[in-house]
VEXDREN-2710 file (C-alpha; in Angstrom, 1 decimal):
% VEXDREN-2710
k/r/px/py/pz
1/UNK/144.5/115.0/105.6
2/UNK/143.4/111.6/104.9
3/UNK/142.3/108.5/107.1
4/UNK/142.3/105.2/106.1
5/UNK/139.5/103.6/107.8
6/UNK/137.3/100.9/108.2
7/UNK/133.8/100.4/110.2
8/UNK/134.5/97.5/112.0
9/UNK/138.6/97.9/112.9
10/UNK/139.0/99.3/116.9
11/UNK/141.5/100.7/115.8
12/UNK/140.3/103.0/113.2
13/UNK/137.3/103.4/115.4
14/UNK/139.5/105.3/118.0
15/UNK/141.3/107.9/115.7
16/UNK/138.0/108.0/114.3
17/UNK/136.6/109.5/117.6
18/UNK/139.3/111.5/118.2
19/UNK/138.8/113.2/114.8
20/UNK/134.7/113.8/116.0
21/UNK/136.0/115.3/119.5
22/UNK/138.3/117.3/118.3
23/UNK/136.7/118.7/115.0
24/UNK/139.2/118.3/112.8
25/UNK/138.7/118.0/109.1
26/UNK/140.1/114.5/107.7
27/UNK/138.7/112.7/104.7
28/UNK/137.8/109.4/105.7
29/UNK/137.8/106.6/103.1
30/UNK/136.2/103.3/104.1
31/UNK/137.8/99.8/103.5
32/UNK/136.8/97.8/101.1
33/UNK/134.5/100.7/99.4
34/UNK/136.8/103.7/99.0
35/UNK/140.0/101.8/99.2
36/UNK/141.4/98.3/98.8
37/UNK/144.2/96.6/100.2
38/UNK/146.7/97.2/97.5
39/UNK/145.8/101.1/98.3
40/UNK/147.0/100.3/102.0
41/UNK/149.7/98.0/100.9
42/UNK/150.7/100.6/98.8
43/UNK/150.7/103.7/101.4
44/UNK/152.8/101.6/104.5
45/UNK/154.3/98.4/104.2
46/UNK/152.7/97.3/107.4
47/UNK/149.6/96.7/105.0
48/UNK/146.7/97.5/108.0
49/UNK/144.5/100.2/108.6
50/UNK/144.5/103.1/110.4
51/UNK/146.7/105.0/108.2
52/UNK/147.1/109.2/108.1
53/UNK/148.1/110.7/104.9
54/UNK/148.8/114.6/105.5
55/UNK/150.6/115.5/102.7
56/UNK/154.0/113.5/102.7
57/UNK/153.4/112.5/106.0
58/UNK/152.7/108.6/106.1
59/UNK/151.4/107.5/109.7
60/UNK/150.1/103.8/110.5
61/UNK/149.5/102.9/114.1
62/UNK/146.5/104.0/115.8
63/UNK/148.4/104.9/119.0
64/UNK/150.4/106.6/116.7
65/UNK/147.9/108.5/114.8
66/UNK/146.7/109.4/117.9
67/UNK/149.8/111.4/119.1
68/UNK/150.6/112.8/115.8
69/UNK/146.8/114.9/115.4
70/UNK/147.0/115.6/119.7
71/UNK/149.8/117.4/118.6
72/UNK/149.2/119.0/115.3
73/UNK/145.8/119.9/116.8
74/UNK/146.3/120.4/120.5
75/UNK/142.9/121.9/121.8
76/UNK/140.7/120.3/122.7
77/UNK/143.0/118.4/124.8
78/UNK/142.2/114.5/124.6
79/UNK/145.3/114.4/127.4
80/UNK/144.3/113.8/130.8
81/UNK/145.6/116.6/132.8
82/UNK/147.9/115.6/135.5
83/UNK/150.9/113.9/135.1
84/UNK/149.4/110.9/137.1
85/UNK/145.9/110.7/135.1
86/UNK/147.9/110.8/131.7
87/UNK/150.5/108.0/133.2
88/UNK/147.0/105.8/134.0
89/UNK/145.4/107.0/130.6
90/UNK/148.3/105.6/128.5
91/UNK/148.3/102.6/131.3
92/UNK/144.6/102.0/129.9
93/UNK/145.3/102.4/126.6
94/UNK/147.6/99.8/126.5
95/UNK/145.7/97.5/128.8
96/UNK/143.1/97.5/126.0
97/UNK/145.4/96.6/123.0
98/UNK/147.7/94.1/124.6
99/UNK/145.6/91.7/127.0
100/UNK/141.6/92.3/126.0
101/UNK/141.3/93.5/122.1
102/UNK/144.4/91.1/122.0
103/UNK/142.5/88.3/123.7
104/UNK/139.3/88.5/121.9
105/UNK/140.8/88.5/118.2
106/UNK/141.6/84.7/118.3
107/UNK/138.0/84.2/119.5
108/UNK/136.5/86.1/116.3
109/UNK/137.2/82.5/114.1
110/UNK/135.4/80.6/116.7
111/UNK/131.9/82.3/117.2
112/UNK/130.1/80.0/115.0
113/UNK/129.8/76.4/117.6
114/UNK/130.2/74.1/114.4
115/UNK/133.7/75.9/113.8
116/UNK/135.1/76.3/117.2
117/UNK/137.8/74.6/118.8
118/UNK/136.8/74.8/122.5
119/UNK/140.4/74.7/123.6
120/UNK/141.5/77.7/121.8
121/UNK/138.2/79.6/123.1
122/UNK/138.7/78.2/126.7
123/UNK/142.4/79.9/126.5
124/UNK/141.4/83.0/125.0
125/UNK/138.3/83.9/127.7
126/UNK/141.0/83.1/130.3
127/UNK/143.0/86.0/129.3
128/UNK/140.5/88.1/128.2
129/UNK/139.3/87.5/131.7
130/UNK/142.8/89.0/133.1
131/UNK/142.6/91.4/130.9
132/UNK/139.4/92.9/132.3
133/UNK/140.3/92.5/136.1
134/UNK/143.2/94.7/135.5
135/UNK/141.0/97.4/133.8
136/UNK/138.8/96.9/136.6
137/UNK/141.7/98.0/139.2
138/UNK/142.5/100.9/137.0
139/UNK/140.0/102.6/135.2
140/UNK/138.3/105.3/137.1
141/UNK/135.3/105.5/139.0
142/UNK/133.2/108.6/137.0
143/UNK/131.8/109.2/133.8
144/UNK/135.1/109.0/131.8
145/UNK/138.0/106.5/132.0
146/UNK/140.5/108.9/133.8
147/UNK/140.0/111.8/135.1
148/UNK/136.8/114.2/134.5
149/UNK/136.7/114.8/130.9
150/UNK/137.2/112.6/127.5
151/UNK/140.7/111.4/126.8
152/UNK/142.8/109.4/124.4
153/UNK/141.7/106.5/126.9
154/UNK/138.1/106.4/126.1
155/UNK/138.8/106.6/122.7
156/UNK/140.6/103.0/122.6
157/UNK/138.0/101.5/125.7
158/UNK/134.9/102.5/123.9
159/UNK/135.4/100.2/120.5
160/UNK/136.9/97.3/122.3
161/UNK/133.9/97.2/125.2
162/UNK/131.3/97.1/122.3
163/UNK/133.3/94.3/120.5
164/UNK/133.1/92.7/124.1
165/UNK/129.5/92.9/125.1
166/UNK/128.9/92.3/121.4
167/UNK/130.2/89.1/120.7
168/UNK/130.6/87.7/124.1
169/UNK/127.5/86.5/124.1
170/UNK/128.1/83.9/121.7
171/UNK/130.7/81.7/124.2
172/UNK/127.5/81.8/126.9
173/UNK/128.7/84.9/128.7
174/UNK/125.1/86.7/128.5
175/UNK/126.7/89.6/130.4
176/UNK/129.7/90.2/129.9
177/UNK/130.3/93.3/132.2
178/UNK/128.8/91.9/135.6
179/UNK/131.9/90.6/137.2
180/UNK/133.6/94.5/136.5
181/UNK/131.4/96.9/138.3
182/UNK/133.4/99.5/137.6
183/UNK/133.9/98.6/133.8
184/UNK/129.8/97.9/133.8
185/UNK/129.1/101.5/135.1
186/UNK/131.6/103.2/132.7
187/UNK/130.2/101.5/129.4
188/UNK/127.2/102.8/130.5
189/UNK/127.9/106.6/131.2
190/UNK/130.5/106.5/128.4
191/UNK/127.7/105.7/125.5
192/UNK/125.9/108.6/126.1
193/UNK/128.9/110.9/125.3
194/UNK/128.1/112.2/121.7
195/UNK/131.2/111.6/119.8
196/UNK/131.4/107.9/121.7
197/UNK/127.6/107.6/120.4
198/UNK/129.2/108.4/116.8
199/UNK/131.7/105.7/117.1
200/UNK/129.4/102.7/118.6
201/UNK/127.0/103.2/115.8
202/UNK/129.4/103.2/113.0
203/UNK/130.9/100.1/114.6
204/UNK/127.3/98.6/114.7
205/UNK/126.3/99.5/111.1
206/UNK/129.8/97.8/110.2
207/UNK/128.2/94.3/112.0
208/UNK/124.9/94.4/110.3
209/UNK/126.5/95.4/107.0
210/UNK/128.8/92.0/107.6
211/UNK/125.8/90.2/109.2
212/UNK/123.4/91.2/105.8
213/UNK/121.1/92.5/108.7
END
């Protein structure tokens, strides 16, 4: 079984942590090192990474990937466990891909202030900023996003908060997390969960590595 990866994709970052939490063995190769575009290209016409390879199996689409190794590899369970916590954990899951990873992407061509065009960045913190109330309604009030143990939902909320308290910052929004209390004390309990710890640090070495830091 093979992923196609890369440091700094969310995306990749979440099967990524699902792989660490539930042990399994998958051969990661890194984008641009290991593979190149035409390999990805080559392996789904939808030309973006994640991918799975396991044997003639060809699977693109993080949420995807996700399903396909809960099931191939069910225990440890990354499902919450009642019918209600996994309705709020795919609820969160799709909060984070549609209306705040969504959001922030425009913004990623505007970080430098002799590039930006304000208007675009004004428009793209406003919905980033809906996009955080309504995780702030719905994500839960312990040490993991639902329930009391690591689901599919932390994987997809714990790449997307660093990419927001990372590069927040550079639009003037010092702290990013203050106006979510909720969201604030999650990002803080979550990064000291060892296979989150994993992710955020590959994530980070993917920034300096981009940086030349």
């Amino acid at each position: 079984m093979q992923l196609y990866t890369a440091k700094l994709s969310p995306f990749a970052a979440r099967c990524r942590m699902q792989i660490y939490a539930k042990d399994i063995i998958v051969d990661l190769l890194e984008y641009p090192t290991e593979i190149s575009k035409e390999d990805i290209a080559t392996a789904s016409p939808l030309a973006k990474i994640p991918v799975l390879l396991d044997q003639d199996q060809v699977i693109p689409e993080s949420d995807t990937i996700c399903a396909y190794l809960e099931e191939c590899f069910p225990e440890p369970s990354l499902l919450a466990e009642t019918v209600a916590e996994r309705a709020r954990m795919r609820l969160l899951c799709r909060i984070a891909d549609l209306y705040i990873m969504a959001s922030l992407t425009p913004l990623f061509a505007h970080l430098s202030r002799k590039h930006r065009d304000q208007n675009v960045v004004d428009d793209g913190l406003e919905r980033l900023r809906a996009g955080m109330t309504s995780l702030e309604h719905f994500i839960g009030d312990g040490t993991f996003a639902v329930g009391n143990r690591l689901s599919l939902a932390d994987c997809s909320l714990v790449p997307i908060l660093l990419f927001v308290v990372t590069y927040l910052p550079y639009f003037g929004i010092d702290e990013p997390l203050a106006a979510y209390p909720k969201i604030a004390a999650y990002w803080n309990s979550i990064q000291l969960n060892p296979h989150a710890a994993i992710v955020i640090e590959e994530i980070r070495a993917g920034i300096r590595e981009k940086s030349g830091k």
